[in-house]
C-alpha positions in Angstrom: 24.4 14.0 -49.6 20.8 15.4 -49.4 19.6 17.9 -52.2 19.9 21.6 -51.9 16.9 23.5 -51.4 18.8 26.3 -53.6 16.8 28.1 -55.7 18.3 27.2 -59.0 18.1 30.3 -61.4 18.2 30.2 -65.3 18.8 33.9 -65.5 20.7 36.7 -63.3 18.2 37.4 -60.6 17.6 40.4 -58.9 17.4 41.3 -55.4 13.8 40.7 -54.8 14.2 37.5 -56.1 17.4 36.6 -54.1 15.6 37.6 -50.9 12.4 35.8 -51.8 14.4 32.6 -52.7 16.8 33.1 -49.4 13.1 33.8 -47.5 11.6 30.3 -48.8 14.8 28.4 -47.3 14.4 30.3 -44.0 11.0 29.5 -43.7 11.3 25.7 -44.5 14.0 25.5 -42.3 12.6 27.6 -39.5 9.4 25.1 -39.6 11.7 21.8 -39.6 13.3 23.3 -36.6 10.6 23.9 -34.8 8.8 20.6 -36.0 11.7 18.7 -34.3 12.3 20.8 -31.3 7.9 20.0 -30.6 8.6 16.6 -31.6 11.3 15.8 -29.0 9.6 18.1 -26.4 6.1 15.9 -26.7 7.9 12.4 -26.6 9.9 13.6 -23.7 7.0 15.0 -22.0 5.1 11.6 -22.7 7.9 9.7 -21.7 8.2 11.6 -18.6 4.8 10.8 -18.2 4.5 7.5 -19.1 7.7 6.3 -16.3 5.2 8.6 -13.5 2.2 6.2 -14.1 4.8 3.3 -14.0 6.4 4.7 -10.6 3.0 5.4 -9.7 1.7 2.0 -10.5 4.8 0.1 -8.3 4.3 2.4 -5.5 7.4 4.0 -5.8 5.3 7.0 -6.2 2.3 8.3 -4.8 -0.6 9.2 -7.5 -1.9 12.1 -5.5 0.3 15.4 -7.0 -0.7 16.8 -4.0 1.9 14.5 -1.8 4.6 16.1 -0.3 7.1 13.0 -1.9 5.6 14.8 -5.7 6.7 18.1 -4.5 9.9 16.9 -2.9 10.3 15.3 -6.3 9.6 18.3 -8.3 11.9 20.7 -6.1 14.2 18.5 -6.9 13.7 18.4 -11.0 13.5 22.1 -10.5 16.8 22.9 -9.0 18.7 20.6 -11.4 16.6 20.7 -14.4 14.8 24.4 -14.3 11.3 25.1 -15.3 8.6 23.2 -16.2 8.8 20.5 -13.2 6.0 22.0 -11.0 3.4 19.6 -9.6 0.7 20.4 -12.2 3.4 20.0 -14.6 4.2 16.4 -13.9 0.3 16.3 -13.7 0.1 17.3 -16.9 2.8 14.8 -18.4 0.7 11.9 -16.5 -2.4 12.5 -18.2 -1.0 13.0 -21.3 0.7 9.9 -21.2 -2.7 8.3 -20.0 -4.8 10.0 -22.8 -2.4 9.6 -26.0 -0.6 6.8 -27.7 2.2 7.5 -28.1 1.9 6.3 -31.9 -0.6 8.5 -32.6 0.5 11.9 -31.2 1.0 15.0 -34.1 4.0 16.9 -33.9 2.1 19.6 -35.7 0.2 20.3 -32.2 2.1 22.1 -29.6 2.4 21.2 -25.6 0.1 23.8 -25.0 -2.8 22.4 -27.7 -2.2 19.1 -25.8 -2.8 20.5 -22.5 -6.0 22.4 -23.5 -7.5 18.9 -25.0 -7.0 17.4 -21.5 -9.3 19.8 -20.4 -12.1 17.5 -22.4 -12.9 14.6 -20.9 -14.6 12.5 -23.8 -12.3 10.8 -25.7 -14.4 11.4 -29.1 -14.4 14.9 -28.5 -11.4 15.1 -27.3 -10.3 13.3 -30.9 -13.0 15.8 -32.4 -11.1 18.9 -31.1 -7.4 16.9 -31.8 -8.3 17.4 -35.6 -9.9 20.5 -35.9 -7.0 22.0 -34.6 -4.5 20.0 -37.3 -6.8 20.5 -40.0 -7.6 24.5 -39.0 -3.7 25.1 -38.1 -5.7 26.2 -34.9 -3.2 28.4 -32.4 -3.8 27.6 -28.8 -5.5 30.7 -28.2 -8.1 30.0 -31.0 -8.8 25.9 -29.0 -9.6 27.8 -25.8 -11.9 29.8 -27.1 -13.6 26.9 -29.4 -13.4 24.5 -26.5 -15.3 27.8 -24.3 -17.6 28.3 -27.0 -18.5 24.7 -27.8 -19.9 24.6 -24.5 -20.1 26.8 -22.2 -21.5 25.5 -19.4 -17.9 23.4 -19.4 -16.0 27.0 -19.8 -15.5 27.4 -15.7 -14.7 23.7 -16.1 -12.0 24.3 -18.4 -10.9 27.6 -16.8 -10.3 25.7 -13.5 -8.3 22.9 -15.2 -6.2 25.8 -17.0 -5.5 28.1 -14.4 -1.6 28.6 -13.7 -0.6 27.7 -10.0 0.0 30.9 -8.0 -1.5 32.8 -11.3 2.4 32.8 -12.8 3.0 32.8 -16.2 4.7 30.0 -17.6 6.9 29.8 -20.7 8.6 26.7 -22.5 12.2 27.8 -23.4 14.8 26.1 -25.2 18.4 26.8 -23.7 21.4 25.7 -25.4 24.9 25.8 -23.6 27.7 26.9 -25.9 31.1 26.1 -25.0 31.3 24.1 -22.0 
């Protein structure tokens, strides 16, 4: 049975130090949630990447995610799975897969900081801005704007590569079914 991450109190405590002590358990747990939820979304995402390149590589699949068979494909994905199967999107999930070990990705970096370090095309400095962002807890906002301000000749460059199709919004939900 694993430990309890109970506060353990030697006197009566009072309510601040209930809440604070009920507060450091949410938090941990919060983060170990969300540490596993990334962690299973990136190695599916690579996965689903890595079995395109395969596809891809067979000729089972075309490699231009222009081809009407990749939109076919993603319609498809779409109607059964929901968002997150657009062309781009499988795009996306190729390159990553082409650009990363699988070994070596960080669970602490979000789909979205992965999908701005595509946008660099050196791998140094795309391993340059892969540990900056761990080491500086950077949010994907703060990457763009480090990756625009690094250089900005590349910042229409980046933009481009970036830019939602059909300028929608995108989110990345977790659904759970409950019941049946």
């Amino acid at each position: 049975m694993a430990p309890s991450r109970a506060a353990r109190f030697t006197r009566r405590p009072g309510l601040t130090q209930i809440k604070l002590a009920i507060g450091k358990i949410h938090i941990l747990s919060a983060e170990q949630l969300r540490r596993g939820v990334n962690e299973a979304g990136l190695n599916g995402r690579w996965d689903i990447g890595h079995l395109l390149i395969d596809l891809s590589e067979r000729g089972a699949l075309p490699s231009d995610y222009g081809d009407a068979k990749i939109h076919k494909l993603s319609e498809a994905l779409r109607l059964d799975y929901g968002r997150g199967f657009a062309p781009r999107s499988l795009w996306y999930m190729t390159q990553f897969a082409k650009s990363f070990e699988r070994d070596e990705l960080d669970y602490r970096l979000s789909w979205t900081i992965y999908r701005l370090l595509l946008s660099v095309d050196d791998p140094k400095r795309r391993a340059y801005f892969r540990r900056i962002s761990v080491d500086r807890n950077l949010t994907s906002f703060e990457l763009e704007s480090l990756l625009r301000h690094e250089n900005p000749r590349d910042s229409e460059a980046i933009s481009q590569r970036l830019k939602r199709p059909d300028g929608q919004l995108y989110t990345y939900e977790l659904k759970t079914e409950l019941g049946g």
